[in-house]
C-alpha positions in Angstrom: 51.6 -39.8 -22.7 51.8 -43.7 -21.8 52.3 -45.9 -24.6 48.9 -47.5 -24.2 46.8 -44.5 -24.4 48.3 -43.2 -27.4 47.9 -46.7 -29.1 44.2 -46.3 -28.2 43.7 -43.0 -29.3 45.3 -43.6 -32.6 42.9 -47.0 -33.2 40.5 -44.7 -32.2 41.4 -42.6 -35.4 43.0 -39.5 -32.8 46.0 -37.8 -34.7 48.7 -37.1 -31.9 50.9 -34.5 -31.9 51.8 -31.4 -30.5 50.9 -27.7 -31.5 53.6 -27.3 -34.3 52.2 -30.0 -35.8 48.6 -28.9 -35.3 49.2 -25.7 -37.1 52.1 -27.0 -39.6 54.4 -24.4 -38.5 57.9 -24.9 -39.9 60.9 -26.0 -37.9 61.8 -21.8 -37.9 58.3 -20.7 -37.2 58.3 -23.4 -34.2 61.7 -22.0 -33.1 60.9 -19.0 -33.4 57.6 -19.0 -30.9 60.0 -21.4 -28.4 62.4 -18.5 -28.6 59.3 -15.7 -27.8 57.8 -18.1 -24.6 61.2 -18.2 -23.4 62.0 -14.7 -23.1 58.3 -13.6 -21.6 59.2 -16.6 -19.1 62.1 -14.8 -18.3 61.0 -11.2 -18.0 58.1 -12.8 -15.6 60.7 -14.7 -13.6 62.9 -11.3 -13.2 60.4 -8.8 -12.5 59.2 -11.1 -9.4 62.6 -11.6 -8.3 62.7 -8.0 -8.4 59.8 -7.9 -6.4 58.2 -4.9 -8.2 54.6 -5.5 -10.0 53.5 -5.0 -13.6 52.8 -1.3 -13.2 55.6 -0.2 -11.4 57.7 -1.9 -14.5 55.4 -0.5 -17.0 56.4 2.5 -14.8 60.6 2.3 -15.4 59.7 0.7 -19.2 56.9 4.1 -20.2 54.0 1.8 -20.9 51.2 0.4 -19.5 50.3 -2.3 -16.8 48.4 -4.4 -19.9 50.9 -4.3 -22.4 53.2 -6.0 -19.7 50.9 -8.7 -19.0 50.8 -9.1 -22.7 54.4 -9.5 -23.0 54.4 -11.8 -19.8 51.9 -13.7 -21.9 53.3 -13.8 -25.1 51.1 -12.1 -26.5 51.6 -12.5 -30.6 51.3 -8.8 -30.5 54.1 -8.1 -28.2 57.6 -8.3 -30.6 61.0 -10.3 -29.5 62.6 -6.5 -29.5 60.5 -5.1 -26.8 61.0 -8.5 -24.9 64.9 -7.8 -25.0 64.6 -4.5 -24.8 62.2 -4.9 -21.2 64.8 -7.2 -19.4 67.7 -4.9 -21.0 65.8 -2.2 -19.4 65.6 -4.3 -16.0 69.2 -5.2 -15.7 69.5 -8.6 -17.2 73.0 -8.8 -19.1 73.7 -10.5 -22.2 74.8 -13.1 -20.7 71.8 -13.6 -19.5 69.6 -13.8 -22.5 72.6 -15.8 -23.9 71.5 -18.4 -21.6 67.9 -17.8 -22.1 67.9 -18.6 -25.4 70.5 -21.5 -25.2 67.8 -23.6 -22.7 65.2 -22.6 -24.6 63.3 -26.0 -26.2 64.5 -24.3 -29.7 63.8 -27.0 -32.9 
């Protein structure tokens, strides 16, 4: 946001912040959902690289086509587990996680 605006938004009594702010997560509970969007990024990325669709990964994985467009979504209900467990699953390597989570925006 441009300097400007956020000075006039302020005078304009406007808090500014971002969405840990907004719901006073801690710097672990912040981390923590960074570290959940990264992996259903990556799961998405792979499974279209892979050029096979949600079913036919729900499919290799035993579930259903919803529950992977929940994890693709980061869907609160969907645990960091089954995330690595679902590229595991799909060939990625710990090396690639490693690197998942190391350029994740972690706090």
């Amino acid at each position: 946001m441009r300097k400007e605006k956020r000075q006039k938004l302020e005078r304009q009594g406007w808090k500014i912040g971002n969405a840990a702010d907004f719901l006073e997560l801690t710097p672990e509970e912040s981390a923590f959902v960074e570290l959940k969007v990264a992996l259903s990024k990556f799961l998405k990325e792979r499974r279209k690289q892979s050029t096979i669709t949600q079913i036919e990964l729900a499919k290799l994985l035993k579930s259903s086509q919803s529950r992977i467009a929940k994890m693709e979504a980061g869907d609160p209900s969907v645990s960091i587990d089954l995330l690595i467990r679902s590229l595991l699953a799909m060939g990625a390597t710990n090396k690639d996680l490693a690197q998942t989570i190391s350029t994740s925006k972690l706090v």
